[in-house]
C-alpha positions in Angstrom: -15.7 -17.6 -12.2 -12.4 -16.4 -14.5 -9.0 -16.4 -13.3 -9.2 -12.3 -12.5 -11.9 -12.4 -9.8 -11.2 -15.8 -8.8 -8.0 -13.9 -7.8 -9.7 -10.9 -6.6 -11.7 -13.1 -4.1 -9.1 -14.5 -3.0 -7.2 -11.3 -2.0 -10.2 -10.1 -0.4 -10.8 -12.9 1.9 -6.7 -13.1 2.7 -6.6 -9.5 4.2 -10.1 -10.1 5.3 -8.2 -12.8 7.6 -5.3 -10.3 8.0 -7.5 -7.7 9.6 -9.3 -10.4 11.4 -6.1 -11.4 12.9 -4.1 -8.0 13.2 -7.2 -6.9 15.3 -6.6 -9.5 18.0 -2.9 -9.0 17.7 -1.8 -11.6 15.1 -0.4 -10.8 11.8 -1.3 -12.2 8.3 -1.0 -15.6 6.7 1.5 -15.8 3.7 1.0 -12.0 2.7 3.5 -8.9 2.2 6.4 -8.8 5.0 4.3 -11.1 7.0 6.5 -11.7 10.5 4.6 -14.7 11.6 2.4 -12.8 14.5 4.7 -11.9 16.7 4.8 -8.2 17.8 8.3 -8.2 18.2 8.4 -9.3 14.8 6.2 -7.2 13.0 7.8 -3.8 14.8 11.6 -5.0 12.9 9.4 -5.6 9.8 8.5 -2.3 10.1 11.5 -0.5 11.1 12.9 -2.6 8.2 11.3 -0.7 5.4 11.8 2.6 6.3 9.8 3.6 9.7 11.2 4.9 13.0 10.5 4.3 16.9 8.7 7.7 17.2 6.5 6.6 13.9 5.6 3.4 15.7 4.5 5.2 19.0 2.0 7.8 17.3 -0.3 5.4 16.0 -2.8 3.1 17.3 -1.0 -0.7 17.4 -3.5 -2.5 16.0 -3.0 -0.7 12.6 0.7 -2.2 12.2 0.4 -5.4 10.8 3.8 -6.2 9.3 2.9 -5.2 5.8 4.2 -3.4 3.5 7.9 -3.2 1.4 8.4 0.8 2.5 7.3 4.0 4.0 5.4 5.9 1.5 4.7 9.0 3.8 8.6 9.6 4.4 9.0 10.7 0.4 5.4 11.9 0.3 6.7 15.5 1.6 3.1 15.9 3.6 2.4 19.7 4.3 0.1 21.0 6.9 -3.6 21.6 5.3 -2.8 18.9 2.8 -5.8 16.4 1.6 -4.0 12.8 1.4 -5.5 9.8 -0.4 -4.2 5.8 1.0 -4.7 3.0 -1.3 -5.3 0.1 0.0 -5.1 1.7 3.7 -5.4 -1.8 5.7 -5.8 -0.6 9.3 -5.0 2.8 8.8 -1.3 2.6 9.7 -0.3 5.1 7.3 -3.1 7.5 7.1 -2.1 7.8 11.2 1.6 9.0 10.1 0.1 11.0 7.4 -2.6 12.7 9.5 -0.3 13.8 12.2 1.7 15.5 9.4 -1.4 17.6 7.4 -2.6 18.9 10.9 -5.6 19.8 12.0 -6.6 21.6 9.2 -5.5 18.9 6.4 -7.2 15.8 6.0 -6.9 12.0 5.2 -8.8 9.2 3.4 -7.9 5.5 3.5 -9.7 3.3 0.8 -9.8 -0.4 0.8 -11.6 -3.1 -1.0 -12.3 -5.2 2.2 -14.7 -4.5 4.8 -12.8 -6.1 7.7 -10.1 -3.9 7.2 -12.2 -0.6 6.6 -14.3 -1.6 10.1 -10.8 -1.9 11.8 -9.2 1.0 10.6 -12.4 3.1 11.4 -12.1 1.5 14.9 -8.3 2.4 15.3 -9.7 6.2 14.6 -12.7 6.2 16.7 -10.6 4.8 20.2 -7.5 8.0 19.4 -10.6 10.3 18.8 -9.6 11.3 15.5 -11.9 13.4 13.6 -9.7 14.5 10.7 -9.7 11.9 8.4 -12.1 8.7 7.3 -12.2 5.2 5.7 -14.1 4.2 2.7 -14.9 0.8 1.4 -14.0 0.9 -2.4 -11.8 -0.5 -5.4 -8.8 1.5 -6.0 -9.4 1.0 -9.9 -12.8 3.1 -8.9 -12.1 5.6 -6.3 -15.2 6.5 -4.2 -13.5 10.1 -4.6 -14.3 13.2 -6.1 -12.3 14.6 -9.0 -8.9 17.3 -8.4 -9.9 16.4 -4.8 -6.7 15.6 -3.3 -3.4 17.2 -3.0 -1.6 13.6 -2.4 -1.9 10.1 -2.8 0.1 7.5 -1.3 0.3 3.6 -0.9 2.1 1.2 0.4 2.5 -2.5 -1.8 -0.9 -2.3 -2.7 -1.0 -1.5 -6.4 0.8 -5.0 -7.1 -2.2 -6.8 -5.9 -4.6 -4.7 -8.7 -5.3 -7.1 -11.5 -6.2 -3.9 -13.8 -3.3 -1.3 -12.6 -3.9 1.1 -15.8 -7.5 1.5 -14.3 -5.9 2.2 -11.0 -3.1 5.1 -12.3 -6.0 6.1 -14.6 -8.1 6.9 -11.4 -5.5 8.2 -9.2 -4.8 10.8 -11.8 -8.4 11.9 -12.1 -8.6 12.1 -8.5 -5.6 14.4 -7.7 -5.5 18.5 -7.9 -3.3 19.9 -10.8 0.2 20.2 -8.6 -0.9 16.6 -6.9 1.3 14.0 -6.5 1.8 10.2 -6.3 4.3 9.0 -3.7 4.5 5.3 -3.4 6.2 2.3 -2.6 5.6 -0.7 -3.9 6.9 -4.0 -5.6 7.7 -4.3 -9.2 9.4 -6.9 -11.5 12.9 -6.7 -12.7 12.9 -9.9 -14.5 10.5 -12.1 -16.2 8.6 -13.8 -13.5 8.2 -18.0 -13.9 5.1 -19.5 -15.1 4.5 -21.3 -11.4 5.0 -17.6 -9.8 2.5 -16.1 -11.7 -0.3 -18.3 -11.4 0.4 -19.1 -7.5 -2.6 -17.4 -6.3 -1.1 -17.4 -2.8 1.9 -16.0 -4.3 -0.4 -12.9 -6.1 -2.2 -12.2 -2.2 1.7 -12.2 -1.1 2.6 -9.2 -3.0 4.7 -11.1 -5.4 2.7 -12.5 -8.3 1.2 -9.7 -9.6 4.3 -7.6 -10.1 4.3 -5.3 -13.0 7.5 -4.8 -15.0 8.9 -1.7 -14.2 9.2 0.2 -17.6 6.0 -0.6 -17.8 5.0 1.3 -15.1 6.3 4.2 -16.2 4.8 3.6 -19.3 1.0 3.6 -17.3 1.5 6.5 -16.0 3.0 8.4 -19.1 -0.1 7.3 -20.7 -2.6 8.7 -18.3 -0.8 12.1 -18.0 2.2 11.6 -15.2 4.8 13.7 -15.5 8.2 14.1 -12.9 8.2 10.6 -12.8 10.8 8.3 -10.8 10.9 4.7 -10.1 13.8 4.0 -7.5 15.0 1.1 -6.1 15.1 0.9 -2.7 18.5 0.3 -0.9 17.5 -2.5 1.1 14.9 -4.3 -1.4 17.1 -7.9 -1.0 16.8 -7.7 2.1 13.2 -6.9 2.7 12.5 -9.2 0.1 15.0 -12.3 1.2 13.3 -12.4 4.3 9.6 -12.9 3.2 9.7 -16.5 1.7 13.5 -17.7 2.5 14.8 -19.7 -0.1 12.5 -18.9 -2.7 15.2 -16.5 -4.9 11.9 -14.0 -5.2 14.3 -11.1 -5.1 15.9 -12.4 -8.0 12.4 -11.4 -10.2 10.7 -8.5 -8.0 11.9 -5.4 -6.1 10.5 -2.8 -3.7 10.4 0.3 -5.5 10.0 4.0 -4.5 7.3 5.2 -7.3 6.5 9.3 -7.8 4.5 11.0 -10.1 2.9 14.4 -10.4 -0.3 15.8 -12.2 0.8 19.1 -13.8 
C-alpha cells in the first residue's frame, strides 16, 4: 500500500470511530477540535468557532461532535429554495443549519467518504422527519453529483484531509450552477510545516498534517475557474487552534481560514 491510501485508510477508519462514538455520545479520538467526549465540552468547541445557542438547539445532538475550525453556513448567505452541497458532512451537523435556512422548497446533500458517518447522519434525518435533504456515500475528489446542480457548497475542515485537493476544487466547480458558490472554512498553512508534522499520520486525521499553503489555494482554484475569491483568517484561529493539542505550537504553522469562491 503507498503512503496516499495508507493515509486514506487511515482517515476512514478514524471518523469511522468518530461516528461510532459521537453516536453513543462520545466524541473523536485525536481528530479536528476534539473536546475529549464530554458534551459540555463539545457545545464550547462549537460555540468556539462561530455557532450560537439557537444553532445548537435546531439540530439533532448526535450530529455535533466537536469538529470542525468554523461555521461555514454563517458566511454561506443560504437563501430559501437554494440546493446546498456538504463536504465531508460527518453527522449531518451542518446540512441541519443549512436545511432550516433553504426551506422547504430548497434542498441539501451531505457527502462523506465513510459509511459510519453517512448511516448516522441518515439516522439523525430519519428520527427529526426530515424529508428535504439526503446523504451520499462518496469521495469529495468524485462527487456522486450531477453537473451545475447546486447553487452552494459548503464544508467545514474537511478539504485538509483530501490527499488530491486540485481533484476536489476541480469537482466542486463542475458541480455548482454558473452564479454558485464555495463557502468554506477550513485549515491552511502559513508556514512551512516540519518533516515529523507532515508524516504524523495521526497528525494528517487531526486536521493538521495535510494543510495546504494558502496561496496555493488560491492558486487551485484560479486554475479550475474560481473567480471572487477570498481566503480570510479567522479572528480567533490561535485560539481554536491552541486548544487542540496544547503545547504543540501547531498554530504557529496552520490556521483556520474562511475560503469563498464563485463560478461565474
Amino acid at each position: 500500500m503507498n503512503h496516499k491510501e495508507e493515509a486514506r485508510v487511515y482517515i476512514r477508519e478514524n471518523y469511522a470511530q468518530v461516528a461510532q462514538s459521537g453516536a453513543a455520545g462520545g466524541c473523536c479520538g485525536g481528530s479536528c477540535s476534539c473536546s475529549g467526549g464530554d458534551p459540555i465540552d463539545i457545545i464550547k468547541a462549537t460555540m468556539a468557532i462561530g455557532y450560537d445557542a439557537a444553532d445548537l438547539l435546531n439540530v439533532p445532538a448526535e450530529s455535533n461532535m466537536g469538529l470542525g475550525c468554523g461555521n461555514p453556513v454563517a458566511i454561506a448567505s443560504l437563501k430559501e429554495g437554494e440546493v446546498v452541497l456538504d463536504l465531508g458532512s460527518g453527522g449531518g451537523f451542518d446540512c441541519f443549519l443549512a436545511r432550516a435556512q433553504v426551506g422547504a422548497a430548497g434542498y441539501v446533500i451531505g457527502v462523506d467518504m465513510t459509511p459510519e458517518m453517512i448511516k448516522l447522519a441518515r439516522n439523525n434525518a430519519a428520527k427529526s422527519g426530515y424529508t428535504n435533504m439526503e446523504f451520499r456515500l462518496g469521495e469529495i475528489e468524485h462527487l456522486p453529483v450531477a453537473d451545475a446542480a447546486i447553487d452552494v457548497i459548503i464544508s467545514n475542515c474537511v478539504i485538509n484531509l483530501s490527499l488530491e485537493k486540485e481533484k476536489v476544487f476541480k469537482d466542486a466547480y463542475r458541480v455548482l450552477k454558473n452564479g454558485g458558490r464555495l463557502a468554506l472554512s477550513d485549515v491552511v498553512a502559513t508556514a512551512e510545516l516540519p518533516e515529523e508534522i507532515k508524516n504524523d499520520l495521526a497528525m494528517v486525521a487531526g486536521c493538521i498534517a495535510g494543510a495546504e499553503y494558502v496561496e496555493k489555494i488560491r492558486a487551485m482554484m484560479e486554475e479550475v475557474g474560481f473567480q471572487n475569491i477570498k481566503l480570510i483568517p479567522k479572528d480567533n484561529s490561535k485560539e481554536i487552534l491552541g486548544t487542540w493539542l496544547p503545547g504543540k505550537k501547531i498554530e504557529d504553522y496552520v490556521a483556520s481560514f474562511i475560503i469563498e469562491g464563485v463560478k461565474i
